[in-house]
C-alpha positions in Angstrom: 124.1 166.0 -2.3 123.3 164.1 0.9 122.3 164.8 4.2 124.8 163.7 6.8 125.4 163.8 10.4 128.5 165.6 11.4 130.1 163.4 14.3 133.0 165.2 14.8 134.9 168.5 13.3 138.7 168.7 13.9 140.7 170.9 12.1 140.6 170.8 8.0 138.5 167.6 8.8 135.5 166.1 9.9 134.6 163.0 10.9 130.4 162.2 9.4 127.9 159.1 8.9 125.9 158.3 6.6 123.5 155.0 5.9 125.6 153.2 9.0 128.8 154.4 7.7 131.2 156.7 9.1 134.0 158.1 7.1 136.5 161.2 7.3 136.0 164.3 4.7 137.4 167.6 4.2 135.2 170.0 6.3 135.3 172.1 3.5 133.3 169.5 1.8 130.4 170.2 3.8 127.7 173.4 3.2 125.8 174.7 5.7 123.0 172.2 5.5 125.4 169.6 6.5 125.6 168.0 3.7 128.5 166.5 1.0 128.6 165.3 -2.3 127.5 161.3 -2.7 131.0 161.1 -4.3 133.0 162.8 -1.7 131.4 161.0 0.9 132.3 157.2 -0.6 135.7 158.8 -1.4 136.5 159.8 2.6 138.5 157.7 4.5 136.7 154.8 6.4 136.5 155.9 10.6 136.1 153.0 13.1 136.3 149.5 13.1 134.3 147.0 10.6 132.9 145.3 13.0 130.7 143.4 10.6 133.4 141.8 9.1 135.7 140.9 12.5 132.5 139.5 14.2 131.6 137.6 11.1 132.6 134.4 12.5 131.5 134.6 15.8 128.7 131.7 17.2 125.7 133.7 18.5 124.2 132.5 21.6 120.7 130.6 21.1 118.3 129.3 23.5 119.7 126.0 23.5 122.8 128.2 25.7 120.3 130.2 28.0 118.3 127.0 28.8 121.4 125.1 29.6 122.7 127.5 31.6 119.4 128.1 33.3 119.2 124.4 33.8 122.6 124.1 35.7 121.6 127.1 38.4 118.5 125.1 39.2 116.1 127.0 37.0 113.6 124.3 35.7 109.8 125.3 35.8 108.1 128.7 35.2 107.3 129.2 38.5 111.4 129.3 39.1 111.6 131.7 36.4 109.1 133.9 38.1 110.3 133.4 41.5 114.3 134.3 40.9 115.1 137.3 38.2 118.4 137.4 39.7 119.0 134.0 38.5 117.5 134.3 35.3 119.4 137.1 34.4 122.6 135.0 35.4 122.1 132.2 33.3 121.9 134.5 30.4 124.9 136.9 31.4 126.4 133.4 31.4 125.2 132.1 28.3 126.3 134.9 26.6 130.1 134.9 28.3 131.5 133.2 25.5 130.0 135.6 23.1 131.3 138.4 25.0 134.7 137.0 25.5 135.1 136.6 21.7 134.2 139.7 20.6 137.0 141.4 23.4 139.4 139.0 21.9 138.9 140.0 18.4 138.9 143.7 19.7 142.0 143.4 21.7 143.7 141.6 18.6 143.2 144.8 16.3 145.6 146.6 18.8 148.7 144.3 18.3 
């Protein structure tokens, strides 16, 4: 038996995770201690996205990115890093724009 954390109970079914991974069981399968049987639980139907595996190929943004983009809003010296917050936070929301606009893509392709 394993401990699991019930997520969601709807009907004849509930929706619980376990090591990272969320699946759908049949409440029944679940005693009062909220736990399963190992077996049932790698039996129950996968919930969610695999977000591992659609993400795999995405370029993560590096320091190279956040430097150049803190570099082309003027951002050279520690002292302008100090000064402007605002900006710095900027460069990196805009380092990390393409990374961000992947990973909707990717999403918004699942619902074709």
């Amino acid at each position: 038996m394993i401990k699991v954390k019930v997520v969601k109970l709807d009907g004849a079914a509930a929706v619980v995770e376990f090591g990272g991974k969320r699946v759908i069981v049949p409440r029944e399968a679940l005693d009062r201690s909220q736990r399963c049987e190992r077996e049932t639980f790698e039996c129950g139907i996968p919930y969610g996205v695999d977000f591992e595996t659609l993400f795999s190929g995405i370029a993560v943004t590096t320091g190279v990115d956040i430097a150049r983009e803190l570099h082309n809003l003027g951002i050279w010296t520690v002292e302008d890093v100090m000064a402007d917050s605002v900006r710095v936070r900027q460069a990196i929301n805009l380092a990390h724009g393409t990374t961000l606009t992947t990973v909707l893509n990717s999403v918004r392709a699942l619902k074709k």
